[in-house]
C-alpha positions in Angstrom: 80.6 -48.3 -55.8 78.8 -51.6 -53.9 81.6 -53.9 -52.5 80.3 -57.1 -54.7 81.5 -54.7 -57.8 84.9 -54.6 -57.5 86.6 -57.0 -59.0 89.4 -59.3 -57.7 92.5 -58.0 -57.8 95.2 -60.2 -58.9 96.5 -60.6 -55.0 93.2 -61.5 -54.1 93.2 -63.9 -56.9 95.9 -65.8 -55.9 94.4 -67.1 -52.4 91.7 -68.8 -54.7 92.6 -72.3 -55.4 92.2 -73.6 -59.1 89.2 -75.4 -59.3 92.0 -77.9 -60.8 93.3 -77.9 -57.1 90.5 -79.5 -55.5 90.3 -82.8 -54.9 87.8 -85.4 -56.7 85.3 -86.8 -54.9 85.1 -90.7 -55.1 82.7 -93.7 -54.4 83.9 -93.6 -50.7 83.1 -90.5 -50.0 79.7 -90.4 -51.2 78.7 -92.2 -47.3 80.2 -89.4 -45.7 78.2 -86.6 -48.3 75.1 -88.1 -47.8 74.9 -87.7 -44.0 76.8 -84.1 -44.5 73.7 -83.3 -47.0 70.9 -84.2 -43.8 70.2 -80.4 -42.3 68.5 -82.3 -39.3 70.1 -84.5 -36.6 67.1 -86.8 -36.7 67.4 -86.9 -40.6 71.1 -87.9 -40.5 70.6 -90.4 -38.3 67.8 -92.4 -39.9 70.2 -91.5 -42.7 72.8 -93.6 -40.8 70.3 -96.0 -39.9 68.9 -97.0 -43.4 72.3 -97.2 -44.7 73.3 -99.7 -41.8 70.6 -102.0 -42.5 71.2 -101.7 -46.5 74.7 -103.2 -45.1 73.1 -106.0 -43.6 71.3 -106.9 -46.7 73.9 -106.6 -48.9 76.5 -108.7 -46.2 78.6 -105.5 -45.6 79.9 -104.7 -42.2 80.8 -100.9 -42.7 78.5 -98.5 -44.2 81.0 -96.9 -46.7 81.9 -100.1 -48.5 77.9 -100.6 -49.4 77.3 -97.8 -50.8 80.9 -98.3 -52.6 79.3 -101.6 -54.2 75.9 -99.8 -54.4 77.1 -97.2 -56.7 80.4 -99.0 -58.4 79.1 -101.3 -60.8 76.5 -98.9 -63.1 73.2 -98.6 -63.0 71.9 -101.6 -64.2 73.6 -103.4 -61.3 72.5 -100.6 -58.6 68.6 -101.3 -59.6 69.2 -104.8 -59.0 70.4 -104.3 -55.7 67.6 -101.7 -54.8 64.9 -104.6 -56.3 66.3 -107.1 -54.4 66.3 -104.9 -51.2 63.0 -104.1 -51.7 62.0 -107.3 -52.0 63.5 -108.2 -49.0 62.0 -105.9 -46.9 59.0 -106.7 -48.1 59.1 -109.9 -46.9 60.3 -109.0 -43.6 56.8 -107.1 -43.6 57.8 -103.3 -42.7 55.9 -100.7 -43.4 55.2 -99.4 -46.8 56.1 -96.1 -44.9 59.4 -97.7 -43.7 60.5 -99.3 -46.9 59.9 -96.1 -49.1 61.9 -94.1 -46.4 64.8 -96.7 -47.0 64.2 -95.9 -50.7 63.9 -92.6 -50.3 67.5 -92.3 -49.1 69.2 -94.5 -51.7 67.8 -92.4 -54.3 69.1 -89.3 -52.6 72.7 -91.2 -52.1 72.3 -91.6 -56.6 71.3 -88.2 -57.2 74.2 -86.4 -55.0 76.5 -89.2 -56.4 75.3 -87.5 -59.9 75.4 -84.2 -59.3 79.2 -84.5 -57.7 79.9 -86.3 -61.3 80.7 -89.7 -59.2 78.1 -91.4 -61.5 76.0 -89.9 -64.6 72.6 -92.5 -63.9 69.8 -92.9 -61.5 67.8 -95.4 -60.2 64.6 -96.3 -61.1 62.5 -98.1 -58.2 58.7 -97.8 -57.6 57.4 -97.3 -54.2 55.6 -99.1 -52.1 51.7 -98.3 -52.6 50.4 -98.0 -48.9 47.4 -96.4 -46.9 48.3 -94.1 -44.6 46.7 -92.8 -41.6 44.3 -96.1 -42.1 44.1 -96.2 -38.0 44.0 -92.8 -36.4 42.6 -93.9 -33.2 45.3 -93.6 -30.6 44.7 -95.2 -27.2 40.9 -93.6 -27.2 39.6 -91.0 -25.0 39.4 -93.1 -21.8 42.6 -94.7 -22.4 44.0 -90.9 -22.6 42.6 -90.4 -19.3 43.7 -93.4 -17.6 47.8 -92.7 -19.0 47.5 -89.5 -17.8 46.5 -89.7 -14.3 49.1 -92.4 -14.1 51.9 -90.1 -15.3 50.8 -87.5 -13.0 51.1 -90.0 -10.2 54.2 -91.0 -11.2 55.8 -87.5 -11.0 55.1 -86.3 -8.0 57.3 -89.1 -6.5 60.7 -89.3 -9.2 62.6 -87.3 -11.3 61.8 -89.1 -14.2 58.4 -89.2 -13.5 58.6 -85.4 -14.0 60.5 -85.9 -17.3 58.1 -88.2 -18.5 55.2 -86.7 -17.6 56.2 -83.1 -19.1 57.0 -85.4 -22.7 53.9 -87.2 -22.6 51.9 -83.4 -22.5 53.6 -82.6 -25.1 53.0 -85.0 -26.9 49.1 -85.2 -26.5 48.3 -80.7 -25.8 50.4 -79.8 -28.8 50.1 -83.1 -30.7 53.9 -83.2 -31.2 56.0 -86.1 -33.1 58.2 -87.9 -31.2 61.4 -86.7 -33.3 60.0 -82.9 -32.3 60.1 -83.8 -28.4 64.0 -85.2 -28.7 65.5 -81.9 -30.4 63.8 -79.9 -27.8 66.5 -77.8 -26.2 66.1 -75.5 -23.0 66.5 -72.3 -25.2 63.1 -73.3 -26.7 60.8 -72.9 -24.0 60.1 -69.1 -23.0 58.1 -69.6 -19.6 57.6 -65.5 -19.8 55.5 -66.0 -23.1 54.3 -69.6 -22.6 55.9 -70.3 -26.3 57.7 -73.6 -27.3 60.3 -73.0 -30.4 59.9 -76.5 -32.5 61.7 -77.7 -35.2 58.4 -79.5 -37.6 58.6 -82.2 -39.9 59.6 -80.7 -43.4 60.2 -77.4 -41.9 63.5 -75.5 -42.9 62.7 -72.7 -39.9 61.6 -73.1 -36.4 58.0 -72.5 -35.4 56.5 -71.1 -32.3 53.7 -72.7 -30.4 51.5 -71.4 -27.7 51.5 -73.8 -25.0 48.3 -72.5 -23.6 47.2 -75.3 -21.3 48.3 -74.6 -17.3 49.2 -78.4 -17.1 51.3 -78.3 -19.9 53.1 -75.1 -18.6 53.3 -76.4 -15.2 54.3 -80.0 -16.1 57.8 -78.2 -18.4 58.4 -75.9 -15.0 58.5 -78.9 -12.8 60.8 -80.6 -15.2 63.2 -77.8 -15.6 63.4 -77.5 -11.6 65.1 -81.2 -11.3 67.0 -80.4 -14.7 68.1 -77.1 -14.4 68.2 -74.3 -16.9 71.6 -74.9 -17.8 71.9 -74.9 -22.1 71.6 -78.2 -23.5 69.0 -80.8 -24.7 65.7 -79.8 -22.8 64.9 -83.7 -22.9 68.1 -85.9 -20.8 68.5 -89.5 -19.5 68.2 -90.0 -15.5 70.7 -92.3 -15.1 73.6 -90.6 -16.3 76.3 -88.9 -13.9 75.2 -85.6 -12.8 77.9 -84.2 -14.8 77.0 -85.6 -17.9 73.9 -84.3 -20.0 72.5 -87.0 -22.9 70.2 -86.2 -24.9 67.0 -88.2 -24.6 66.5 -90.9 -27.8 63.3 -91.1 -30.0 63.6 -95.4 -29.1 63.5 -93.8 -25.3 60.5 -92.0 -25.8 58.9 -94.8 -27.5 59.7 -97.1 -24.8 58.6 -94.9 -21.7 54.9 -94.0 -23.6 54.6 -97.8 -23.9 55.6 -98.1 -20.3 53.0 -95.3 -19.1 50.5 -97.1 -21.5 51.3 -100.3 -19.2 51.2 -98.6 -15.8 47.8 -97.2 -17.3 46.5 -101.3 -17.5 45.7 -100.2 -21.5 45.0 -104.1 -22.9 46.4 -105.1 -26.3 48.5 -103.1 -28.4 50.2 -100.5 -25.9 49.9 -96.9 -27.4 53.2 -94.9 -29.2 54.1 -91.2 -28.7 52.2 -91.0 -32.9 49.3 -93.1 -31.1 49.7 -90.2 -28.5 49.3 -87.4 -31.8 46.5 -89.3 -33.3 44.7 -89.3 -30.0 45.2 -85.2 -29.5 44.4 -84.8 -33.4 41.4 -86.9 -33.2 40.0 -85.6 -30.1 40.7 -82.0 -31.0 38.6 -83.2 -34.5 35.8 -84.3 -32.0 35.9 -81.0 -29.8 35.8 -78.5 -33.1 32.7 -80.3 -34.5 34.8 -81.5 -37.4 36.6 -78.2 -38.5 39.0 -79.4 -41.1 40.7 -76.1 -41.5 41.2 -75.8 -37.4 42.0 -79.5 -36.9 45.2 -78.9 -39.6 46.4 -75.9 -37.7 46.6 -78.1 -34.5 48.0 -81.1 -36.1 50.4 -79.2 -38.2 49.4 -80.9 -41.7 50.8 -79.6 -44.9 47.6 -81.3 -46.7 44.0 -80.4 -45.7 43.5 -84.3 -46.9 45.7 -85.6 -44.4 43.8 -83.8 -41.6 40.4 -85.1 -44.0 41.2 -88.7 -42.9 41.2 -88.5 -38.9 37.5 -86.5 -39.4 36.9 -89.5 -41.6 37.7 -91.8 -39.5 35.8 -89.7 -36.4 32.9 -89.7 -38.1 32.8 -93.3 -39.6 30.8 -92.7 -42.3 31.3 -96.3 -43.7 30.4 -98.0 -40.2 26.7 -95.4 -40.5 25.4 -96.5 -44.2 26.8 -100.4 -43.5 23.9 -100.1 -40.6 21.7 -98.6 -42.5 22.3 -101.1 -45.7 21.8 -104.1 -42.4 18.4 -102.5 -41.3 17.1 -102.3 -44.5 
């Protein structure tokens, strides 16, 4: 007879607390549960982050007591305070992406408050209606060029230059996010096989890439041989103690593309690891004559639409018939 067959005997039965036994979970922990319900380190700490600035809004200093007040009054109450957030951000002018990420994580704060029995009500807020993907353009071909060969530069004289120059491939031969590049640990990389373990957006299990371009193989090698092959985050800081491995930040990432982008003498708006990913996703668009179906394998879409907008925007359809309408 299977194991899972047998039943308990009364022994057994004993070392089973009563469900009477456990204790009930209560406004204040509902901060905690939230960041122990993130399966990602990146999650839990935008998690953190949009919590933090709910906070602000609401003239809180810790975390916990917000979403206390957030969730202690009823619903009616909690909508207000979610309308008048809203509202504020809004006029701060973030990102419709931004604010429904902010959104998106009070209303998973009410549901798990629900489902725990803390509250019996949700929230009902609207998102914020935005076009996404509207500029796909990157830095442009010749601005690729021109960050690249000032990366390379930089590497063959620093450490960091090494580090940097390994992220930036990364970010442009395999079109990576920026939050893909910082969870990055050693263990990933197989040099034997060329493969790169990653951790995708959405994704519950790890995916392998082929990191087929020499550069790109190269570039990870040279950074490895001032890092080391020890275990640990594949991506550190420079100016630590030797002794002391910290794990590179997505705002760190951000800031040394931009830096690159101004070594590069790019004019105007300085180009961001996702301008970095629009620029591979575009130009990979460009070098497949417009295969859709290819172009969302590279780029890793979940929506062949998604991927529809860069060959769109590629193609400039609108700009084409606007001439023609002028001509005519």
């Amino acid at each position: 007879m299977s194991n899972d067959l047998i039943p308990l005997s009364r022994s057994d039965s004993a070392d089973i607390p009563a469900v009477s036994s456990f204790p009930k979970v209560s406004l204040w922990d509902m901060y905690a549960a939230l960041l122990a319900d993130a399966t990602k380190p990146t999650t839990r700490r935008g998690r953190i982050s949009d919590i933090r600035d709910l906070a602000r809004s609401m003239n809180f200093t810790e975390p916990a007591a917000a979403v206390v007040a957030l969730l202690g009054d009823g619903s009616g109450q909690c909508n207000a305070w979610v309308t008048r957030y809203k509202a504020e951000m809004l006029q701060r002018r973030q990102a419709p992406a931004t604010i429904n990420r902010k959104l998106s994580t009070l209303g998973r704060l009410v549901k798990l408050a629900r489902r725990m029995g803390v509250i019996d009500w949700l929230i009902e807020v609207e998102s914020v209606k935005g076009q996404s993907y509207r500029d796909t353009r990157g830095p442009g071909r010749s601005g690729w060029l021109r960050m690249e060969a000032a990366a390379r530069k930089v590497s063959a004289r620093t450490d960091q230059g090494r580090r940097d120059y390994a992220i930036l491939r990364l970010l442009y031969d395999l079109g990576l996010r920026r939050a893909e590049v910082v969870e990055l640990d050693v263990s990933h990389w197989d040099p034997e096989t060329a493969r790169l373990s990653i951790m995708g957006k959405g994704r519950g299990d790890r995916e392998l890439l082929d990191v087929v371009g020499a550069p790109t193989c190269a570039a990870l090698e040279a950074w490895l041989e001032v890092r080391g092959r020890e275990p640990g985050p594949l991506f550190i800081r420079c100016d630590h103690a030797a002794d002391e491995v910290a794990r590179l930040s997505g705002n760190a990432i951000y800031e040394l593309v931009k830096s690159i982008g101004r070594a590069a003498g790019i004019k105007g708006k300085l180009p961001t690891p996702h301008g970095i990913r629009h620029q591979s996703i575009t130009h990979f668009a460009e070098l497949s004559a417009g295969d859709v179906f290819a172009t969302q394998a590279h780029a890793r879409h979940r929506s062949a639409t998604t991927t529809q907008v860069y060959i769109d925007n590629l193609e400039d359809k609108a700009s084409k018939v606007r001439k023609i309408l002028a001509e005519e």
